[in-house]
ZAMARGU-4260 file (C-alpha; in steps of 0.2 Angstrom, whole numbers, plus 5000, padded with zeros to 4 digits):
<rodrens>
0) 5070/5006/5192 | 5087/5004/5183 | 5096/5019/5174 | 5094/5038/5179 | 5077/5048/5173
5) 5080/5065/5163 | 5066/5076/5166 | 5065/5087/5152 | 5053/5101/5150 | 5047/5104/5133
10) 5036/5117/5124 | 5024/5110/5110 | 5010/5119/5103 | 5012/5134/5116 | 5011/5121/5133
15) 5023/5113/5142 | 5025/5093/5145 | 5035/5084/5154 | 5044/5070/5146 | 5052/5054/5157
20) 5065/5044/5149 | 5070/5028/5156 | 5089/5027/5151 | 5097/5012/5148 | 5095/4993/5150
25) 5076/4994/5158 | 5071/5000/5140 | 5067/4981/5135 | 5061/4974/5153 | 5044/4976/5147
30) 5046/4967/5131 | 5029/4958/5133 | 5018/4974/5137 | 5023/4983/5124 | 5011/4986/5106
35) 5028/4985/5095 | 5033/4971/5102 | 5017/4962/5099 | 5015/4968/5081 | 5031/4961/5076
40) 5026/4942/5085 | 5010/4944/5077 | 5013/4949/5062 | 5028/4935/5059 | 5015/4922/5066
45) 5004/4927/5051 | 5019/4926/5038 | 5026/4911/5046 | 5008/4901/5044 | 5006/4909/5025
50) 5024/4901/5020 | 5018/4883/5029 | 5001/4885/5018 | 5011/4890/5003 | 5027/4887/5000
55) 5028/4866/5000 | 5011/4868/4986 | 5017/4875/4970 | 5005/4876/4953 | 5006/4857/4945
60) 5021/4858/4932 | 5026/4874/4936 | 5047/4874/4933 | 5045/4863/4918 | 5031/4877/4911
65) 5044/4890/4918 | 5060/4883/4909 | 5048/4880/4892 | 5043/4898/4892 | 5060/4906/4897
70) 5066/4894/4879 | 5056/4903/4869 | 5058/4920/4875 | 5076/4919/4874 | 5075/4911/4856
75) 5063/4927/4851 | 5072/4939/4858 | 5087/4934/4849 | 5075/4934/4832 | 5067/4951/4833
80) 5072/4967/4840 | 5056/4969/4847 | 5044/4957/4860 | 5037/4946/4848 | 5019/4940/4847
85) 5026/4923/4853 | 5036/4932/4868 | 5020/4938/4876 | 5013/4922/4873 | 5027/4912/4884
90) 5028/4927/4895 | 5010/4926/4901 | 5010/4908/4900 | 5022/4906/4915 | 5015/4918/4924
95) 5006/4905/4936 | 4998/4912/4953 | 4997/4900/4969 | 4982/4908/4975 | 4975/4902/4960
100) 4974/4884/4968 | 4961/4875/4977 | 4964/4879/4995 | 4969/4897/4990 | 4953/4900/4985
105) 4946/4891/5002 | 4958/4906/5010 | 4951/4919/5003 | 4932/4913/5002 | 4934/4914/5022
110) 4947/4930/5023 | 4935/4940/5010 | 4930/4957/5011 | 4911/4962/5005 | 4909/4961/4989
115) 4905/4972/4974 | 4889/4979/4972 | 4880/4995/4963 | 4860/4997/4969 | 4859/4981/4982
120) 4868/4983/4995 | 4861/4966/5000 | 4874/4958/4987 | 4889/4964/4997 | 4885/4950/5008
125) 4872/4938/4996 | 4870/4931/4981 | 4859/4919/4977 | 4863/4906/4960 | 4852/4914/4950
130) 4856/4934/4954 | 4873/4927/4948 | 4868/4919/4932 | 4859/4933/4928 | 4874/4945/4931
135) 4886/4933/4922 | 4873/4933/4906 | 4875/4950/4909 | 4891/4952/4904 | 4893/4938/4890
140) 4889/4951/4877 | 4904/4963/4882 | 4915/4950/4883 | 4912/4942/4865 | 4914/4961/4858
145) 4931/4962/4867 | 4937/4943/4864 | 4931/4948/4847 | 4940/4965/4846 | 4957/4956/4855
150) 4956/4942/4839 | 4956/4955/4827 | 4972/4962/4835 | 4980/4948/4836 | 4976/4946/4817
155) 4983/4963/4814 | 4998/4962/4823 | 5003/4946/4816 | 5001/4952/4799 | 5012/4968/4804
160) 5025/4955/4811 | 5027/4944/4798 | 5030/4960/4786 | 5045/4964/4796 | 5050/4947/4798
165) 5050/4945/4778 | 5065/4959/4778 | 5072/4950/4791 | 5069/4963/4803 | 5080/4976/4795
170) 5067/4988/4791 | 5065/4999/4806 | 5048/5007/4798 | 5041/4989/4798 | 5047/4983/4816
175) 5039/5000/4823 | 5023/4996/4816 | 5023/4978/4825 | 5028/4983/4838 | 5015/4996/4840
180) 5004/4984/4831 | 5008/4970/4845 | 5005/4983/4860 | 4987/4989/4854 | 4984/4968/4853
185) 4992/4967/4872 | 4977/4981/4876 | 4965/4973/4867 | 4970/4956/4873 | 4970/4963/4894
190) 4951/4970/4890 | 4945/4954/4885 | 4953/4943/4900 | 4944/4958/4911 | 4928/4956/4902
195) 4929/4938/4903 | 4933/4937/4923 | 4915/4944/4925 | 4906/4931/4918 | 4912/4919/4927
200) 4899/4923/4944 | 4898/4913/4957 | 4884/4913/4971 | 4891/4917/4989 | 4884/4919/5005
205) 4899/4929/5016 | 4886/4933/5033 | 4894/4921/5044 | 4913/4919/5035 | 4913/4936/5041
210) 4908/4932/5060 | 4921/4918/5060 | 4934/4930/5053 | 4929/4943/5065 | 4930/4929/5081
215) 4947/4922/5073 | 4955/4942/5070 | 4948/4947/5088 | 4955/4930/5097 | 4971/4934/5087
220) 4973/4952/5097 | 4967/4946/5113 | 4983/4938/5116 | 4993/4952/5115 | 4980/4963/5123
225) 4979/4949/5137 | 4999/4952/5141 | 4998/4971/5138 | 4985/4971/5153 | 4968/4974/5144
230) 4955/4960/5149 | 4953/4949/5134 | 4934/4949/5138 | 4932/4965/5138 | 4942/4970/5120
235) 4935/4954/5110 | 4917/4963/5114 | 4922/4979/5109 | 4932/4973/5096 | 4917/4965/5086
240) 4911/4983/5084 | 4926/4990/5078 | 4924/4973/5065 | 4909/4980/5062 | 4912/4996/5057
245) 4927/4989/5047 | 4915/4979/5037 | 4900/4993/5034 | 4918/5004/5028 | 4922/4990/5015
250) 4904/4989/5008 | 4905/5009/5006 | 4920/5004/4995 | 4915/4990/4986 | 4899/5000/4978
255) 4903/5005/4961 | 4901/5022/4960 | 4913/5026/4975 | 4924/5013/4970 | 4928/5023/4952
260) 4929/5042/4963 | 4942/5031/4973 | 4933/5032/4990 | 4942/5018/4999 | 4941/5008/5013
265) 4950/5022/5024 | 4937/5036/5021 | 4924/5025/5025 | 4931/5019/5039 | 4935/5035/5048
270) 4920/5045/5043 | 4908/5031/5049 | 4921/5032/5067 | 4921/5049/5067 | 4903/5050/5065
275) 4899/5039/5080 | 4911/5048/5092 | 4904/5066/5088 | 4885/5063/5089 | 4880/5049/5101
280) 4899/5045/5105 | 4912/5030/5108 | 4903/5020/5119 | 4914/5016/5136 | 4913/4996/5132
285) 4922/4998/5115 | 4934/5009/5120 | 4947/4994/5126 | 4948/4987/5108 | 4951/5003/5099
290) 4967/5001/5097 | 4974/5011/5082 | 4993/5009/5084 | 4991/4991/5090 | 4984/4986/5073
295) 4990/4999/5059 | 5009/4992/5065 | 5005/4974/5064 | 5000/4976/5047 | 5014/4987/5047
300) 5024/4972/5048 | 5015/4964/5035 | 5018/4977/5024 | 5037/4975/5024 | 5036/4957/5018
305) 5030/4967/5001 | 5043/4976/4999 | 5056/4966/4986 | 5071/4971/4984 | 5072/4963/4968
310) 5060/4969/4961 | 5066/4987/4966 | 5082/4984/4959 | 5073/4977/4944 | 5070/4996/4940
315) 5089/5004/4943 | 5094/5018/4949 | 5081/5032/4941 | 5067/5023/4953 | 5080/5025/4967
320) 5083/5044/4964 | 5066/5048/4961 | 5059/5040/4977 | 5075/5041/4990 | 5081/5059/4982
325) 5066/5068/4981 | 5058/5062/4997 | 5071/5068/5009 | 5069/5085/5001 | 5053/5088/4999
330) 5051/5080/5020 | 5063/5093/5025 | 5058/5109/5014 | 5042/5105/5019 | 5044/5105/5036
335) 5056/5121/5037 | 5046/5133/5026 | 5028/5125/5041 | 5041/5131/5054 | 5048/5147/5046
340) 5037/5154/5034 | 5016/5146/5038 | 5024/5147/5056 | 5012/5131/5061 | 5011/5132/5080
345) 5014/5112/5083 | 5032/5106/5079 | 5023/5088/5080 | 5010/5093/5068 | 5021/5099/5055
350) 5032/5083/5056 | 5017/5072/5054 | 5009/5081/5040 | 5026/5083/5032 | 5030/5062/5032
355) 5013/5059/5028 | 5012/5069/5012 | 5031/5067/5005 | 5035/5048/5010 | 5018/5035/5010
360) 5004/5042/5018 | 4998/5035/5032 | 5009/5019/5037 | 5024/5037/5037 | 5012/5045/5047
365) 5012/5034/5060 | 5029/5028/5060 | 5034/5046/5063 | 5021/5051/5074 | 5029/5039/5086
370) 5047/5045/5083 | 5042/5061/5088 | 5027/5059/5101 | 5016/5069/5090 | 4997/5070/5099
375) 4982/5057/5092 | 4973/5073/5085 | 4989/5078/5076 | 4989/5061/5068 | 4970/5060/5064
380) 4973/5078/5055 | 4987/5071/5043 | 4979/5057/5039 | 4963/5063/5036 | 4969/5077/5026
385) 4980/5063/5016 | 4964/5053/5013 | 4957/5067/5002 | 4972/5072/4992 | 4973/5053/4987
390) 4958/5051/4982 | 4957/5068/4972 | 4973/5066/4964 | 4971/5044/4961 | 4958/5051/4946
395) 4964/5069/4943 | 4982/5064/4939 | 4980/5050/4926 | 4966/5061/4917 | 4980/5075/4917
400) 4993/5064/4910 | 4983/5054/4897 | 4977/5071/4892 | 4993/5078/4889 | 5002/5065/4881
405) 5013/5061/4893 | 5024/5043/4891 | 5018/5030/4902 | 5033/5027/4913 | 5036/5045/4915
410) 5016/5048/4921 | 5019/5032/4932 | 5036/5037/4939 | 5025/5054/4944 | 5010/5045/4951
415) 5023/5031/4960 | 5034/5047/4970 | 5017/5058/4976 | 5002/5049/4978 | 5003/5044/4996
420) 4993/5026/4996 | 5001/5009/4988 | 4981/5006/4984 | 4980/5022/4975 | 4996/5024/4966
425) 4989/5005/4958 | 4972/5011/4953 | 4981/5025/4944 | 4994/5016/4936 | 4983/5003/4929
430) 4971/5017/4923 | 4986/5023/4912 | 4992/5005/4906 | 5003/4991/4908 | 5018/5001/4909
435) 5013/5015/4919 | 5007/5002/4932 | 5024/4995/4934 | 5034/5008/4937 | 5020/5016/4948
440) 5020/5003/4961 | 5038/5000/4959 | 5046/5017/4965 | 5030/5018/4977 | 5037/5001/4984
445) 5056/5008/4984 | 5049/5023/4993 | 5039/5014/5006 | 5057/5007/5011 | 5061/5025/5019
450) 5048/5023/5031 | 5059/5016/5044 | 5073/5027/5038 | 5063/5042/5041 | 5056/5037/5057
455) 5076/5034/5064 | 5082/5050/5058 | 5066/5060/5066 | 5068/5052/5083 | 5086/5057/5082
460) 5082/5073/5077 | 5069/5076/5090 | 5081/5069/5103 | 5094/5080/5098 | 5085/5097/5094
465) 5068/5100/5100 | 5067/5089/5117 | 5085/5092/5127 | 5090/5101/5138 | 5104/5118/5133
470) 5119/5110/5138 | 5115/5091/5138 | 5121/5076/5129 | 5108/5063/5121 | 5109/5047/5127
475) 5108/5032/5114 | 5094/5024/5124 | 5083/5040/5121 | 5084/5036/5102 | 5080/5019/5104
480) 5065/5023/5117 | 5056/5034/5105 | 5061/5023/5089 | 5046/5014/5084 | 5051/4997/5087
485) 5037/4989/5075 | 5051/4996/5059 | 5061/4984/5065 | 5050/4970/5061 | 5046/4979/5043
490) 5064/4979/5037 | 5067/4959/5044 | 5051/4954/5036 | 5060/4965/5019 | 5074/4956/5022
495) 5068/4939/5024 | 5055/4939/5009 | 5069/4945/4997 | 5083/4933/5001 | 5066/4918/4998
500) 5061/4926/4983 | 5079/4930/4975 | 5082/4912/4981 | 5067/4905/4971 | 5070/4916/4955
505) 5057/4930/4948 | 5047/4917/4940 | 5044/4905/4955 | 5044/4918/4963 | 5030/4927/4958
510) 5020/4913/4958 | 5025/4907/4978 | 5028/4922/4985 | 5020/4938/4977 | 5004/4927/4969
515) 5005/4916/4985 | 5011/4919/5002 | 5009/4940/4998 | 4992/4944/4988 | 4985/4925/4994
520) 4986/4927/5012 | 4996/4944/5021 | 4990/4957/5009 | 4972/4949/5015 | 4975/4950/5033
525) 4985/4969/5031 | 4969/4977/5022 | 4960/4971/5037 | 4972/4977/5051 | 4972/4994/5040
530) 4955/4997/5041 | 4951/4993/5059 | 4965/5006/5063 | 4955/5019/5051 | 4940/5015/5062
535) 4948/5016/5078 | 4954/5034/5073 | 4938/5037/5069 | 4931/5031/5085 | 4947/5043/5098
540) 4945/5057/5086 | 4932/5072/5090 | 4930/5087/5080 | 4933/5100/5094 | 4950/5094/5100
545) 4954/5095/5082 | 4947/5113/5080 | 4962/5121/5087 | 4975/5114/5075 | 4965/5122/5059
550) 4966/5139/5066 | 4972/5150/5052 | 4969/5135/5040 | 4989/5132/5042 | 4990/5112/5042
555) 4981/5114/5023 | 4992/5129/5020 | 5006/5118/5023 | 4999/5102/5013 | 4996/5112/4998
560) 5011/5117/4998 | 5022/5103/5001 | 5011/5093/4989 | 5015/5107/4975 | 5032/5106/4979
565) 5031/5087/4978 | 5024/5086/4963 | 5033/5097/4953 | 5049/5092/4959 | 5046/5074/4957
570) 5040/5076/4939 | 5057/5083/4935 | 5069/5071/4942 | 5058/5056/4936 | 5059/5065/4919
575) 5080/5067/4921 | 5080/5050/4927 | 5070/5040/4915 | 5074/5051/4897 | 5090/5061/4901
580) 5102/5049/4911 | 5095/5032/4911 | 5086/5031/4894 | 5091/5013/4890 | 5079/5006/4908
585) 5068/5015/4901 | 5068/5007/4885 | 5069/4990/4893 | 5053/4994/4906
</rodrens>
């Protein structure tokens, strides 16, 4: 083997390991056995095959409806001092989807999840024409109150504008009250397109979409298992149980009642793994295909392609400090006062927990797990304890803010920079409003960027200070064996998706790429990978290797903690940002 080996012995949670690092070129000779590798080649196979299916199909008229509706917008905005009824109207008139189009819908017909259900579990998977009539008929009456209820707001706000365009929109009384008068119709008007969507019902019958979708998503690994030395027999047969479980996690979720206490996916997923492998136990055949890392990175990948930097620059700079400032401080304080003060035995613990909870949750979790070797029960821990401070804060923190008063960007900037999951941080947004949504996902999505960022600076750190030897110098090819290589495919896929989309203009844009390429086909295939990693933590996880690490209750000591801090300090440098030093964006958002 090329390149010297550095035996270094290292103390972690009060027992020595011995680490072997390969120095030098022999780092990439096993380019095609290696997990990271194969989530990056996967994971651009999957973009590459959404941009071929998208890209050459654009909505019928879409740049001349574009270039119409962009006219009147700019001829409003010069007429009022305020978004005119006729603005929103043009606005949400070019706001044209690509997954909206035939062979979308074909897509996600096959790629679908369970669907939504309340007493029948049956109808997560079957729905017979005349359950769905009768669920549709079921809805016609709300719908007709709010379609009423959205017309008399429209009336209203007309009224209140045409007041304030008969004083030529000098009276700054007048223009307050249509522009408030317009926002209450803009509520209004998103109740009655929600009501609406729910009487249009279709029948479905999803059994065996989801067999073909489990084959296609298990043939799909195989390959990379096949090269990484796993029989490709053996993990497609093991696979279709973790498929299984992956789907019986999404049915819990999809039922009404968890779905409004923000029970996801993830819980489901790794209570129903976790379950198995402490009473009857992971049986030996599935064990090939439980591969956590393997698919969390490739949708990993996936991930990236969401993160547009347009759109984060489309927020400034009080996004950029809220989520790039606070973060780094938090990760940090977070994880001196577990080492100083809590005194949590497992430097690798307190990493992990600390990522997890102060950059994104999970996909931060395993990102630095990686950088710094932390143990599979260390990360099952983090995670697990993330899970339930999301879920508990996705409906305690809106309810807070709405109850205090608080302005919607500042709620959302708050919610964006400390609930840990991208899922969560938009249920809680669009709980509070329009606004509040926006700049939610938005600093979430600038703060997701951090995650290879973080993951560098911790396997450098851990090169440099906790494994090494007194006296010895840390050899680049160290910091790039402990990098996790899938971040590299994250920020290319970044890169990539925002030169296309920049290159296409917001508008196009958010039709091809956001409403096409991203919601109609990776998002799909990402909430997928995502949950067959939850199971397959699930399914290596058992309770008493993970008794040790709550010893003392520290890991929740040191959650609580760095979560409190989080909070409170993101809340004050979203409100410096947003109403102290940048007041104009906000205004503007």
């Amino acid at each position: 083997m090329a390149g010297e080996e550095v035996k270094a012995s290292v103390d972690q949670a009060g027992a020595d390991a011995n680490i072997v690092v390969d120095k030098g070129s022999s780092q990439l000779s096993d380019l095609w056995k290696k997990e990271d590798y194969w989530a990056i080649w996967l994971g651009f196979v999957l973009l590459i095959v959404g941009m071929i299916l998208y890209l050459p199909n654009p909505p019928e008229g879409m740049q001349q409806k574009i270039d119409e509706a962009n006219a009147i917008m700019e001829a409003e905005s010069q007429r009022a001092p305020f978004k005119t009824i006729e603005y929103h109207q043009a606005a949400s008139s070019k706001k044209m989807k690509a997954n909206s189009q035939d062979f979308a819908k074909d897509i996600k017909s096959f790629t679908n999840k369970p669907h939504g259900w309340s007493t029948n579990p049956i109808q997560a998977f079957i729905m017979t024409k005349e359950e769905a009539q009768a669920k549709a008929e079921k809805a016609i009456p709300k719908y007709e109150a709010a379609k009423a209820k959205s017309e008399a707001a429209l009336s209203q706000a007309r009224e209140a504008q045409e007041a304030a365009a008969a004083a030529n929109f000098q009276n700054p009384e007048l223009n307050e009250s249509a522009r408030a008068a317009i926002a209450k119709w803009q509520e209004a008007s998103r109740d009655a397109s929600s009501a609406k969507s729910k009487t249009s019902v279709s029948s479905y019958n999803q059994i065996f979409k989801l067999i073909g979708l489990g084959l296609l998503m298990g043939g799909f690994f195989a390959i990379g298992m096949a090269f990484m030395g796993t029989s490709p027999a053996k993990f497609l047969i093991g696979f279709l149980f973790v498929f299984l479980i992956a789907v019986i996690a999404f049915v819990g979720e999809s039922q009404s009642t968890m779905k409004a206490y923000g029970f996801g996916y993830a819980f489901w997923a790794i209570a129903l793994g976790l379950l198995i492998s402490n009473t009857v136990g992971t049986p030996k055949w599935v064990m090939p295909a439980v591969q956590t890392e393997y698919y969390i990175k490739t949708g990993l990948v996936l991930l990236g392609a969401e993160i547009l930097f347009g759109k984060i620059l489309a927020i400034g700079l009080p996004g950029i400090f809220v989520a790039w400032i606070v973060t780094p401080i938090v990760l940090i304080t977070t994880f001196i006062v577990g080492q100083k003060i809590i005194k949590v035995p497992s430097k690798t613990l307190n990493m992990v927990v600390s990522a997890d909870m102060s950059v994104c949750g999970v996909s931060a979790a395993i990102a630095t797990a990686a950088a710094c070797r932390a143990k599979k029960e260390e990360l099952t821990l983090a995670v697990g304890m993330s899970l339930v401070f999301t879920a508990i804060m996705m409906i305690v923190m809106p309810a807070f803010i709405k109850a205090v008063g608080m302005p919607q960007v500042l709620g959302g900037a708050w919610m964006g920079g400390t609930i840990d999951a991208t899922g969560a941080v938009a249920a809680a947004g669009a709980f509070l409003g329009e606004q509040a949504l926006y700049t939610a996902a938005t600093i979430k999505m600038i703060q997701n960027v951090l995650i290879g960022v973080i993951a560098f600076f911790v396997a450098v750190y851990w090169c440099a200070k906790v494994d090494c030897v007194p006296g010895q110098r840390v050899s680049i090819w160290e910091i790039w064996y402990r990098f996790p290589k899938f971040v590299i495919g994250f920020i290319v896929a970044s890169i990539i998706f925002s030169i296309i989309y920049q290159g296409m203009g917001p508008d196009a844009g958010y039709a091809m790429i956001d409403h096409g390429v991203l919601r109609g086909w990776s998002r799909i295939f990402r909430g997928w990978f995502f949950c067959l990693a939850f199971v397959s933590i699930g399914l290596a996880t058992n309770f008493r290797e993970l008794a040790h690490y709550f010893k003392g209750g520290k890991p929740l000591i040191l959650y609580v903690f760095g979560q409190s801090f989080n909070l409170c300090l993101t809340l004050l440098m979203a409100w410096i940002m947003f109403y102290k030093v940048f007041p104009e964006i906000t205004a503007n958002i």
